[in-house]
Structure formats: structure tokens, C-alpha cells
N, C-alpha and C positions, 0 to 999 in steps of 0.2 A: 371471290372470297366466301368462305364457310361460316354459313351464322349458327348457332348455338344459343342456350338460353343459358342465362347465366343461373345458378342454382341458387344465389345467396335471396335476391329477391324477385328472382322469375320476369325478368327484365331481359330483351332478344339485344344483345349485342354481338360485333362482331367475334372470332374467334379471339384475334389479337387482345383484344379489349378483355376477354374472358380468361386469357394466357396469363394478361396482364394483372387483373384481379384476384388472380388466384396467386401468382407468386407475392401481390404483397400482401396477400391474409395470411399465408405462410411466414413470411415475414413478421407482422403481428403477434404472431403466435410464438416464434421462435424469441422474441425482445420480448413478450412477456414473462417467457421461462426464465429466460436469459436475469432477471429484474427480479422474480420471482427468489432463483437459487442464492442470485448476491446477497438481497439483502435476510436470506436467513444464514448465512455463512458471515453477517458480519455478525449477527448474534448469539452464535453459536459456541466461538472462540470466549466472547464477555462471559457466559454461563458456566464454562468451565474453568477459566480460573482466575477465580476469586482472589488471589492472593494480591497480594499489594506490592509492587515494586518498590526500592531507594535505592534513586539515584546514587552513584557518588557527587558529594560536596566539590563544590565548583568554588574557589575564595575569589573576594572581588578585591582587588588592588589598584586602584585608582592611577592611571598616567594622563597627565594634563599634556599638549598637546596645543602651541598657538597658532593660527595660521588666519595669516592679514589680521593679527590682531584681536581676532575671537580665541578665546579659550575654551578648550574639547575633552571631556573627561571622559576617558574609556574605560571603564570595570574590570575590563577583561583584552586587553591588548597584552599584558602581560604573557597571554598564551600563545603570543604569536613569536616569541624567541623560541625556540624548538631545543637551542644546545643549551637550556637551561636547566638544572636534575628535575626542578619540580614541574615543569612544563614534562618531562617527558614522564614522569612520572603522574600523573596527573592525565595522560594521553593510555597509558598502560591500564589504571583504571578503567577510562572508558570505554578500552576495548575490550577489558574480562567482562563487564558488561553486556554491552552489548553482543558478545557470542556466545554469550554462554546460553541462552534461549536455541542456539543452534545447536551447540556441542550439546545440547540436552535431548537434543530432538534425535540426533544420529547413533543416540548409545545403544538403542534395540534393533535398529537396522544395521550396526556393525557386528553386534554380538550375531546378530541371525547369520551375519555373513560369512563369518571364523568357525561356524556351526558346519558350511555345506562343504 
């Protein structure tokens, strides 16, 4: 077996051992970029936009509910009938919502693309 010194603190181990020290300083280093990029990437997006989302209004409608005698009050079971107008309406809402941050995002990369 090939000994070698190991460079971090000039300590003779064997190769393996050196093999071994060196892929997990690289390691090291790679999870603190890794840690580094994330958490300026979660601050990055807060900084540019400022603007304030609203939701749409969600109505709470009360359905009572006995079982063995306790009473269960659900705010919102009401949304779980689907072939209701306001339940599907109500569903429609939240999905212009939430894609519209998508369909917003795609408008400069389609236009680029009708361009080529």
C-alpha cells in the first residue's frame, strides 16, 4: 500500500484514507454551494415582487355532521359536492389563480418563439 501525506494537516496516512478525505472535503464544499445558492434564491424572488396577492374568498357554510352521537361542524364540506354551480364555480376561481403566475411567466418565451 502507497502512503502519501495527506495536505490538509500534513499527517502520513494511507492512500485510501487520503482518497477518502479528499472526496469528502469536496463534498463539503459542494453542500455548502449547494446551501449557499438556495438560500439566496429564496430571497431573491421576496425582493422582486412586492406586490401583494388576494386570494379569492372562500364562504364557510356550516354542515353539522353526528357520528356516535358527537356533533361535527365542517365550514367547508360544502365543497366537497363538485355537481354543485357554486362549488364549481368556486373551483374555477381557484384555478385562474393559481395559473395565472404560470401563464404569466410563458408570455415572453412564446412570443420569442412565434418570432423564430
Amino acid at each position: 500500500m502507497r502512503v502519501e501525506t495527506d495536505q490538509t494537516n500534513g499527517k502520513t496516512l494511507p492512500c485510501a484514507l487520503c482518497f477518502v478525505a479528499g472526496r469528502a472535503l469536496a463534498l463539503r464544499r459542494k453542500m455548502i454551494r449547494a446551501l449557499v445558492v438556495s438560500l439566496a434564491l429564496n430571497f431573491v424572488p421576496a425582493g422582486l415582487a412586492q406586490q401583494t396577492q388576494v386570494f379569492p374568498p372562500t364562504s364557510k357554510q356550516a354542515v353539522t355532521d353526528e357520528y356516535y352521537g358527537i356533533k361535527l361542524t365542517d365550514d367547508y364540506r360544502w365543497l366537497e359536492d363538485f355537481n354543485d354551480p357554486a362549488v364549481r364555480h368556486w373551483a374555477d376561481k381557484q384555478n385562474r389563480f393559481s395559473r395565472s403566475p404560470i401563464r404569466n411567466s410563458r408570455k415572453p418565451r412564446q412570443s420569442s418563439l412565434k418570432a423564430t
